[in-house]
C-alpha distance (Angstrom), angle and dihedral (degrees) to the residues before:
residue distance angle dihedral
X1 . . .
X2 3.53 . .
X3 3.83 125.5 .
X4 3.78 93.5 -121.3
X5 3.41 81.2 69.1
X6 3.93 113.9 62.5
X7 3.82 73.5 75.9
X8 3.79 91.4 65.2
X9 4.12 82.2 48.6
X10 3.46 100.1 49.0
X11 3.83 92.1 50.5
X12 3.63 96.2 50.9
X13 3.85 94.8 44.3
X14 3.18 127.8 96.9
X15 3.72 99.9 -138.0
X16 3.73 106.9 73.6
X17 4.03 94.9 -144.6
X18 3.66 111.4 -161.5
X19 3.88 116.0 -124.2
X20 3.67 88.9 -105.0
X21 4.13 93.6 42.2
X22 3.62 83.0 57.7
X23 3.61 97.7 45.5
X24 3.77 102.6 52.9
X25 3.90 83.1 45.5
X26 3.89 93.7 64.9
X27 3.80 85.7 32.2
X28 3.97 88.8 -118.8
X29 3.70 132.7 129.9
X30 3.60 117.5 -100.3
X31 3.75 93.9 -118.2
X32 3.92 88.0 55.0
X33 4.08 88.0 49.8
X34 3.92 79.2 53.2
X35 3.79 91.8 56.3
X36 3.47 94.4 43.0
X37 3.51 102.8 54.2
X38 4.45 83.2 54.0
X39 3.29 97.0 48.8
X40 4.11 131.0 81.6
X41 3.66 94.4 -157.9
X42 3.71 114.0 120.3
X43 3.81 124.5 -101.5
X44 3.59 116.2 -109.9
X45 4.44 104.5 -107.2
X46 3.89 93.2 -107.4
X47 3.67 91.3 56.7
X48 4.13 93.0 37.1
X49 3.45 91.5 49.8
X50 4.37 97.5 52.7
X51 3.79 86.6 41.7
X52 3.73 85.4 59.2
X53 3.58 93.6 46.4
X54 4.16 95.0 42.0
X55 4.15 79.6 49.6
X56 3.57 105.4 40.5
X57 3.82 91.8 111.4
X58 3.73 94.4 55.7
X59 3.74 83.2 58.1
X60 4.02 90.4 52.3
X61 3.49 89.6 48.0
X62 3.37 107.3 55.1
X63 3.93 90.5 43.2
X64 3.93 88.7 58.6
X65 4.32 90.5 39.0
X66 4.19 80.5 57.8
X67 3.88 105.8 40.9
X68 4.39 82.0 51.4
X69 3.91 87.2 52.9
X70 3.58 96.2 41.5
X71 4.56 91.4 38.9
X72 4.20 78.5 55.5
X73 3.73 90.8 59.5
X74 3.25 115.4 35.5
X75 4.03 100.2 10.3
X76 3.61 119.0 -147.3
X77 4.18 143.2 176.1
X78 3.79 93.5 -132.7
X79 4.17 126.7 33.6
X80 3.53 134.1 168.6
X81 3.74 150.9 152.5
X82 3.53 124.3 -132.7
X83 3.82 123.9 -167.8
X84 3.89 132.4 -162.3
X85 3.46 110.5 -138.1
X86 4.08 98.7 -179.1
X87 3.50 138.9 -107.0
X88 3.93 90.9 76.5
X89 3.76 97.1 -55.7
X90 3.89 138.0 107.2
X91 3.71 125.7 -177.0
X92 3.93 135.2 -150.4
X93 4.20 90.2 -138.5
X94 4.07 114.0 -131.9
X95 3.78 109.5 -77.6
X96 4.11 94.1 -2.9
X97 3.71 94.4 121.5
X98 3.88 130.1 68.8
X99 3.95 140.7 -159.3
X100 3.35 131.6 -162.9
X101 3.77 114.1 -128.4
X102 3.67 114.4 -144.5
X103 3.81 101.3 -171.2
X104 4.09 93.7 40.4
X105 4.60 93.2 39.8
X106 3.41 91.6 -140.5
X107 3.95 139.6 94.3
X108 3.60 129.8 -106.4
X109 3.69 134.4 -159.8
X110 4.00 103.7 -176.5
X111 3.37 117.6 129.5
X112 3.84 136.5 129.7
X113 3.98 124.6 -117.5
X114 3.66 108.8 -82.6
X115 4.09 115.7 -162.7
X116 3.60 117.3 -158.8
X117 3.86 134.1 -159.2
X118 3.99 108.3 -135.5
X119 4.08 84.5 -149.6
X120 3.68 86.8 61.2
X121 3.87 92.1 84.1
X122 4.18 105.4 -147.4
X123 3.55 134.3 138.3
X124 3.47 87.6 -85.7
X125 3.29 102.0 51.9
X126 3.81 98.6 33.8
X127 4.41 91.0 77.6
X128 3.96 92.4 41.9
X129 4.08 94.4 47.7
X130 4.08 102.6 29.8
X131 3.77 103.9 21.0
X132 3.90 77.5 -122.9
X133 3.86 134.9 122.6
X134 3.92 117.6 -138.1
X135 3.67 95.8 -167.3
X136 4.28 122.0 0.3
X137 3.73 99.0 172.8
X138 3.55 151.3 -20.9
X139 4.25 150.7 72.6
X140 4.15 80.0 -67.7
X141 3.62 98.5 75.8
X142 3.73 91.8 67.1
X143 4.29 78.3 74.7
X144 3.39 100.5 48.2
X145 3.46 117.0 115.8
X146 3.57 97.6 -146.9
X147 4.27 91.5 59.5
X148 3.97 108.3 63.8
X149 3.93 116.2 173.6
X150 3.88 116.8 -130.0
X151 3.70 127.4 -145.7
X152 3.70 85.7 -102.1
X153 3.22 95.1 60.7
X154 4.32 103.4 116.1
X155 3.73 115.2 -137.5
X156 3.79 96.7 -117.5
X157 4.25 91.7 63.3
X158 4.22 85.0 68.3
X159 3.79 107.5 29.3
X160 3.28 99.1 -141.6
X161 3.86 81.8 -41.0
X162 3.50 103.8 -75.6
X163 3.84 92.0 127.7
X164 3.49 150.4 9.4
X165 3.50 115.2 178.6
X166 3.80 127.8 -149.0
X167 4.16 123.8 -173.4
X168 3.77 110.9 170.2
X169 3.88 113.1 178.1
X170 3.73 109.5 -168.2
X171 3.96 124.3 -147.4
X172 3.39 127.5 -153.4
X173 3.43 140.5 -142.3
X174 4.07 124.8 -170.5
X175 3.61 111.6 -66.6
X176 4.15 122.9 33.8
X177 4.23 87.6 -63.6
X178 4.11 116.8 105.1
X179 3.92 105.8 -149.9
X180 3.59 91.4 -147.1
X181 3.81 147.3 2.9
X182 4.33 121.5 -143.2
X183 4.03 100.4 -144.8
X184 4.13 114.1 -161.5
X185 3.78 120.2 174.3
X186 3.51 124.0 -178.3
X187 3.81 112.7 17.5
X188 3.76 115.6 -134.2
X189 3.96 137.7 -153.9
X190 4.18 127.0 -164.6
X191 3.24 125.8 -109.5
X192 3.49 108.3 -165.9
X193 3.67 98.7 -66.5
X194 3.64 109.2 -13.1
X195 3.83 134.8 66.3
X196 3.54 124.9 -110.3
X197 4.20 141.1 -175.8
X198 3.70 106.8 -111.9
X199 3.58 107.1 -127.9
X200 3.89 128.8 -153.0
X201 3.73 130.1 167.0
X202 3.74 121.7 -110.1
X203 3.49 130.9 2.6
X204 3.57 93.6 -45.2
X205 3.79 113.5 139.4
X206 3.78 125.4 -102.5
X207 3.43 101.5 -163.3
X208 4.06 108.4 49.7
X209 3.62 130.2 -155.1
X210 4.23 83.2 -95.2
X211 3.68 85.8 64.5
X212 3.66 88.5 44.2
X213 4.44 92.5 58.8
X214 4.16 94.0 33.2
X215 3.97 85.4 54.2
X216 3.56 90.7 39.0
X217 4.05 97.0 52.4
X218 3.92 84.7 40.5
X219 3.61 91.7 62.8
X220 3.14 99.2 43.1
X221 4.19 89.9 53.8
X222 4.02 82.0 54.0
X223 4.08 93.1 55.9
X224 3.77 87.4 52.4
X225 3.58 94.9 56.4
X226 4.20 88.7 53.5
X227 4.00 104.1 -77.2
X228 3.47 96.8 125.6
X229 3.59 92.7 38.0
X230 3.81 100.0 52.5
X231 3.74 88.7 45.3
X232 3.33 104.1 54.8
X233 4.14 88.6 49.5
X234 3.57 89.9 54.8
X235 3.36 106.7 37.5
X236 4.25 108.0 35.8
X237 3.79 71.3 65.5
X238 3.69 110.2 71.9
């Protein structure tokens, strides 16, 4: 994290610190703060690491702010972004996915931090370590190994289990590492005012390459406006 970028932090929070709040915070003069927020050298890791901690909810927020865009295009049941953080391990960040609640109408974004271990080959993990899908769509993923249904499972996320549907769309950073994975399941259409699982027989696939490109541009639109940037502060962090 560079210093020019507790700027970018500041903006996008929701706090408004003053320049002396956020001074006595890093237990820095305000002049220094000042210099900082000018300069692109990195941040030593005690101060990058309580900036990410002071900042975590701008992180949370701008994960939710980009699942509603993306749920407006291409609606679906079951959205989330996952995030590599290195050394073999991606995480599903506190509150970054979202579910869309058929009984209730409304959209919610509670969920606890998951860790996962690259090694542990799922369809998760499977995008984020190979750049590879195990399973994108289709009546087969009920008999993949990789997707077991819990007990918690309600009976309106199967359909009486003629589908699941998976779309992972991988993004890269430099090097062979993606910095974060966009996770739909179950694609949905509107009927009048209500929400409901598009259905198809067979293994046709829900989501079609069309999806694939509108998502893709979408995302893209979302790193201009400071995704990336905002993710890689927090996260490279951790």
């Amino acid at each position: 994290m560079r210093g020019c970028d507790i700027k970018l932090l500041r903006e996008r929070s929701g706090h408004s610190f003053s320049n002396r709040e956020m001074a006595q915070m890093l237990g820095i003069t305000e002049r220094t703060l000042i210099n900082w927020e000018s300069s692109d050298e990195d941040l030593s890791p005690p101060y990058q690491n309580f900036l990410g901690q002071i900042f975590e909810d701008v992180v949370i927020t701008t994960a939710q702010e980009t699942l509603d865009r993306l749920f407006e295009i291409v609606p679906a049941e079951h959205m989330a972004l996952w995030f590599y953080l290195g050394h073999g391990k991606v995480v599903l960040f506190r509150n970054s996915a979202r579910h869309h609640s058929f009984s209730a109408q409304k959209r919610s974004f509670q969920n606890d931090e998951v860790i996962k271990d690259l090694e542990d080959i799922s369809l998760t993990t499977a995008p984020l370590a190979y750049a590879v899908t195990i399973n994108d769509a289709g009546e087969s993923i009920c008999n993949n190994r990789y997707k077991s249904y819990k007990g918690t499972r309600y009976v309106h996320y199967l359909q009486d289990r003629t589908l699941e549907s998976i779309l992972k769309l991988p993004r890269f950073m430099k090097g062979p590492k993606p910095l974060y994975l966009l996770s739909l399941e179950n694609k949905l259409f509107k009927n009048n005012d209500r929400y409901e699982i598009l259905r198809t027989a067979g293994s046709e696939k829900l989501f079609t390459e069309a999806d694939v490109e509108t998502l893709t541009t979408a995302l893209e639109e979302e790193e201009k406006k400071g995704l990336t940037t905002l993710l890689n502060m927090f996260f490279l962090q951790k």
